[in-house]
N, C-alpha and C positions, 0 to 999 in steps of 0.2 A: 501182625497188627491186630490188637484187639478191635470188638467189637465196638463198644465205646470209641477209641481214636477213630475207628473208620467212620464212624456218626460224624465224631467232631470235625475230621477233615472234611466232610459231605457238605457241613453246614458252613465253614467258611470260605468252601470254595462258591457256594450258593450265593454267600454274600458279597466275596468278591466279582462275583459275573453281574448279582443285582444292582452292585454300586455303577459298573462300568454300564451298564445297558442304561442306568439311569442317567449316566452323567453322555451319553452318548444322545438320548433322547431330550434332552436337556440343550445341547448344544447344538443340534439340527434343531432345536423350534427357537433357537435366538433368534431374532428380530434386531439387528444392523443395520445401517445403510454407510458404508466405508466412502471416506470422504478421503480423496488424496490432496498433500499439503506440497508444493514446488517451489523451493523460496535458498535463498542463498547462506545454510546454517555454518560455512565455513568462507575463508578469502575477506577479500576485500567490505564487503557490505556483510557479513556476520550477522553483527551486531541488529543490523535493518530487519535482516531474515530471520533475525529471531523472534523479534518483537510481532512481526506479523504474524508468523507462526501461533503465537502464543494468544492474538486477536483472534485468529480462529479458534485455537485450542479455550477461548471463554465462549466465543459465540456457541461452540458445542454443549458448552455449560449450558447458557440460556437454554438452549435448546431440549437437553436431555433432561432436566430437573425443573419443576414446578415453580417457578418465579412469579408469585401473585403481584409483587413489589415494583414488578418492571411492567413499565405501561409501552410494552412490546408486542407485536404480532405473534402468537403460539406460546408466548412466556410464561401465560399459566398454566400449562399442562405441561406435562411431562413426555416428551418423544415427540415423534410423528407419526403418522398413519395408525395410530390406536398402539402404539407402544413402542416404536422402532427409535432406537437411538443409534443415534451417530457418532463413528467412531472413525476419528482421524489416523490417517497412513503417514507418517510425512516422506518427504525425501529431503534430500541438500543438491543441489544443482552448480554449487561454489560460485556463481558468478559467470559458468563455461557454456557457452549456448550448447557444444555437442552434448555436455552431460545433460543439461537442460532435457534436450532431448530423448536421451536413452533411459532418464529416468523416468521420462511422462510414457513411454513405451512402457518399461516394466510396471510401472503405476497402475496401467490399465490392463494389462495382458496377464503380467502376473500375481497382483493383489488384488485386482478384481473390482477397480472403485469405479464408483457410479460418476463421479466426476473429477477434477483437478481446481486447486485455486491456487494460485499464484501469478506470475512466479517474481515478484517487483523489479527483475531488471528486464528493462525491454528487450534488450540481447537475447534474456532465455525467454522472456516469455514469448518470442516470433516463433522459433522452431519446434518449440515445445507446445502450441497451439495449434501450429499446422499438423502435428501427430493427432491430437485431438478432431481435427477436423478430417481427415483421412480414417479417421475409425468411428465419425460419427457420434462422438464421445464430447460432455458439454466441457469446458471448460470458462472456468472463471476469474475476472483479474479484479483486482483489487485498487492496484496502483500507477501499475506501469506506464509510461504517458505519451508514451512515441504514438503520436497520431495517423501513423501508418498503420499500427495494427486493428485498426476501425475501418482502415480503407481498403480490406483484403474482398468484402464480400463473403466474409465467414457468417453459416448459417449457427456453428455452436458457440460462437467466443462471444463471450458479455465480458465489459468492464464498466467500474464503474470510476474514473476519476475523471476529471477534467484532461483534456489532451493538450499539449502542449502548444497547438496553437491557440486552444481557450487560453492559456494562462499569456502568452506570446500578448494578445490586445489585450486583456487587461493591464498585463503593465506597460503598454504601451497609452493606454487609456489614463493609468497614473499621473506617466510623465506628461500624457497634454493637462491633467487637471494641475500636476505641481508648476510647469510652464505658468501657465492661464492664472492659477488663483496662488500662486505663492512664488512668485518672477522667478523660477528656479534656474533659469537659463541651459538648459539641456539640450544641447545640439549632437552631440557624439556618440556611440555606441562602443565597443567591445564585444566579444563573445570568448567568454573560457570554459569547454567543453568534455567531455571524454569521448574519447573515439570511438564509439560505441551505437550501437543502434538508437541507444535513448541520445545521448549527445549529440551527433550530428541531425538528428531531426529536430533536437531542442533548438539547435543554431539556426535551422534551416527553416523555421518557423519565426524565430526570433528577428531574423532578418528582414523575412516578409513585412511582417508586423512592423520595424523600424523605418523600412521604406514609404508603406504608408503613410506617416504622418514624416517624413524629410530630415530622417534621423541620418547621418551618416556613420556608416559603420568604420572605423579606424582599425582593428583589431579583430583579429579572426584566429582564436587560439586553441586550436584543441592541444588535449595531451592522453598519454596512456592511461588507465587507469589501474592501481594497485601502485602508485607510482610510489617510488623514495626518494624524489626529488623533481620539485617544480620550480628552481631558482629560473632557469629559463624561459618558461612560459611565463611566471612575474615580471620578470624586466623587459617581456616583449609587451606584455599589455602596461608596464609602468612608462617603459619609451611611446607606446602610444597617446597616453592618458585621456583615456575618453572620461565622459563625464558621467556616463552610465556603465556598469557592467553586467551582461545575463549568465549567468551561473547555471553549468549544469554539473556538477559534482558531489558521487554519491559518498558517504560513510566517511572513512579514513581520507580520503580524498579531499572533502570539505574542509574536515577538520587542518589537513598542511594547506592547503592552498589560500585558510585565512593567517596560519603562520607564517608563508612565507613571503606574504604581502606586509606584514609585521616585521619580519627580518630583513626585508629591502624599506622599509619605511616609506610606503605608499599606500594611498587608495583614492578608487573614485569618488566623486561628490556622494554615487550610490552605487550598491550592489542588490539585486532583486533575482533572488537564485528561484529557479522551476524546483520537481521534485528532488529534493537532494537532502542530503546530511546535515543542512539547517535545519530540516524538520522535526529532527531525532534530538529529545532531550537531551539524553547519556553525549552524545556530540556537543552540544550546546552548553553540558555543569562541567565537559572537560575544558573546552575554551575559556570557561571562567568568561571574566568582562570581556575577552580580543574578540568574542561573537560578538560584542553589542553593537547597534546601528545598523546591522546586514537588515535585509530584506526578503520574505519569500512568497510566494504563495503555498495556501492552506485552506485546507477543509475541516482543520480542527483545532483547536486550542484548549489547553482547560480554562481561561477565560475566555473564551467565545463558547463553548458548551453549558457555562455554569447560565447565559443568556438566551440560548439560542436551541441548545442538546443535552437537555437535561438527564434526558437517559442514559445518554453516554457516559456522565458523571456516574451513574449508579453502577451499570454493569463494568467500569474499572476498580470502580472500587469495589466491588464484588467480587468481580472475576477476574481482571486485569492486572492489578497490582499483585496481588499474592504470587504470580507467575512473571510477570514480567520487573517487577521490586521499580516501577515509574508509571508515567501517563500515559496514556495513547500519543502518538501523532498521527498526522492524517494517513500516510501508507499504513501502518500498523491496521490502525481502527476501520480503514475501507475492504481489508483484507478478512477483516470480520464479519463486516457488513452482509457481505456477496455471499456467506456462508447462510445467512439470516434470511436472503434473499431467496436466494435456494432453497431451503426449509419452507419458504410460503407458496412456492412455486412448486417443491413435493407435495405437499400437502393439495393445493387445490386440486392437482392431479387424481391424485387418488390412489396413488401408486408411483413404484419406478419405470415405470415407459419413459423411455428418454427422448423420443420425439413427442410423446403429451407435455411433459416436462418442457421442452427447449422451446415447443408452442406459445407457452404460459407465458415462459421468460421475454420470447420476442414480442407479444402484443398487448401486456397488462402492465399496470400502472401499480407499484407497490407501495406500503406505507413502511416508511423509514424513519423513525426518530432518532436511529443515528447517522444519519445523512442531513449534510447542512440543509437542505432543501426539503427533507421531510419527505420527499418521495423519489424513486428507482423508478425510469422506463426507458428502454431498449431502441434506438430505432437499428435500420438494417444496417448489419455488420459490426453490429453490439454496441453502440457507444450509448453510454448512459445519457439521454437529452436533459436531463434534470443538474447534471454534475454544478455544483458549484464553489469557486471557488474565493477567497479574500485574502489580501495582503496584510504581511505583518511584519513586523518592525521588532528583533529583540534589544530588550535591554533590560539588566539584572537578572538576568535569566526567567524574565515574562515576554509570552509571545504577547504585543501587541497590534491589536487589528487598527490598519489606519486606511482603509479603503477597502469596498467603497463606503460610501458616507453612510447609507444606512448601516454597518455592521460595525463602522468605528468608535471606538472607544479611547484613542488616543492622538493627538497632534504628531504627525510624521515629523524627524527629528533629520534635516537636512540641511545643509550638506555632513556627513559625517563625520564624526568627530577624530581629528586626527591623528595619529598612535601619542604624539607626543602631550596633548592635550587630555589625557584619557587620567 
């Protein structure tokens, strides 16, 4: 080899060592803080888990890029702690509490995230939180509403939705205002559930709640979930026919168990589902009109935000749409939130200490403009004390809120109109 080649080999092996030492040096001073996502991106609820997913994967927006436009906590600046952006892990937990499980393990042990949020079904987010809590590690819900997991005495689990015996009196609170001020004459109850950790506490809350005010319960109907056929559970609560029914039914779920109440040509005076597959647009523009007239509880609407959550408006159509191709609903957009929350909760820190961190989280009071209430705080064993929630009423595919009376905007349409009337 000449003398020249041996130069020129000199200098590009020079430059390849320069390039790799640089890009080496470069990647040891990133500044990350990895966020893991546990939510159900495949089964039954999909569709649910994706949309939250995707509420976080904007709140990360908000958060890593300069939004002078959002009148947000940290949204003007860019990162946290003087340049650290956040960068989502996700996982899929399908719906299976043990995967649930084994993924919030690997989440933490071998990706290495500072936290967890998920995971919307209360199923996975029990065991997959107790992992969290066994390694000291915070995790964050968003949606999940089995009121049991507020009552563990966990030091890291924050959520933020209303529990399900919040939602349990309020609509129980309804039916004495429809009673009282519109003779609605509603003495009966039902219960259609999924056999599931969310479901049977939905019931078991709901019941409480109906007993209460001297509701009698006629119907007690759980079913599997993922199911392909609920003619049976229809004609047990149509043989019952109470005059109310509480709904706990997520995704694919919702959607047959209002078809197949259609296909036996029944329904109650009312139906007022807790967290479920009423909430989910894409649910509600496939039912077309057989959604109209159900009832649910909600923390979000795009007519109740365009009054009430103006910012929420902004960062979907920002961040939200282009990713998810719809609106929020309230799991989606609370699954976002916790992310945001966490961000002000880094931030005051001063760092990633995760017990400075989980400090912050258990005894301050946050500023939330996407939260119906405007503000996040913790009491012990994480339930959000601020959670709030309103009923609403679809029809034409607009959520409308009709209680309570301060948040309504439209006269509740009762008794419901009946398949053949429609």
């Amino acid at each position: 080899m000449s003398m020249v080649s041996r130069k020129r080999t000199l200098f590009v092996a020079l430059c390849v060592l320069c390039t790799v030492l640089f890009a080496g040096s470069a990647f040891a001073e990133e500044k990350i803080i990895k966020i893991g996502t546990l939510f159900p991106l495949t089964g039954p609820s999909a569709v649910s888990g994706q949309n939250c997913l995707n509420s976080v994967l904007a709140a990360a927006e908000v958060i890593n890029n300069a939004n002078p436009d959002l009148n947000i906590p940290l949204a003007e600046k860019a990162g946290l702690l003087d340049g650290y952006k956040v960068v989502i892990v996700k996982a899929d937990h399908q719906g299976k509490p043990d995967v649930a499980k084994s993924e919030a393990e690997r989440l933490y042990n071998q990706e290495g995230v500072f936290a967890i949020i998920g995971s919307y079904n209360s199923s996975a987010t029990k065991p997959a939180s107790a992992v969290a809590e066994r390694a000291k590690k915070l995790f964050l819900c968003g949606a999940s509403s089995s009121a049991a997991l507020t009552e563990r005495d966990f030091k890291y689990f924050f959520r933020h939705a209303p529990t399900d015996a919040i939602e349990s009196k309020e609509f129980t609170d309804y039916i004495e205002y429809l009673n009282k001020e519109k003779n609605a004459g509603i003495k009966t109850i039902g219960l259609f559930y999924e056999n599931t950790e969310f479901g049977k506490h939905a019931a078991d809350e709901g019941k409480k709640a109906a007993k209460e005010i001297g509701l009698e319960v006629v119907a007690d109907v759980p079913f599997n979930n993922a199911a392909t056929n609920l003619s049976s559970e229809v004609q047990t609560l149509k043989a019952a026919n109470p005059d109310v029914v509480f709904g706990a039914a997520l995704g694919a779920d919702y959607s047959l168990w209002v078809r197949t109440m259609k296909q036996v040509n029944w329904l109650p005076k009312m139906a007022v589902n807790y967290c479920t597959g009423y909430q989910n647009p894409a649910v509600q523009k496939e039912l077309a009109g057989d959604g109209d007239y159900f009832m649910g509880g909600m923390s979000f609407s795009p007519e109740l935000a365009q009054k009430f959550m103006p910012e929420a408006i902004k960062v979907q159509e920002k961040y939200y749409r282009p990713l998810a191709n719809q609106e929020f609903d309230s799991d989606s957009l609370q699954e976002g939130v916790m992310l945001l929350i966490l961000a002000q909760a880094i931030e005051k820190a001063g760092g990633l200490d995760t017990e400075k961190v989980r400090e912050i989280l258990a005894t301050e009071t946050f500023v939330s403009p996407l939260s119906l209430s405007g503000e996040v705080a913790f009491e012990p064993g994480g339930q959000n004390v601020k959670a709030l929630s309103v009923i609403t009423q679809m029809k034409d595919l607009k959520y409308n809120t009709i209680y309570p009376t301060k948040y309504q905007d439209s006269e509740p349409m009762y008794p419901m109109a009946p398949w053949d009337k429609r």
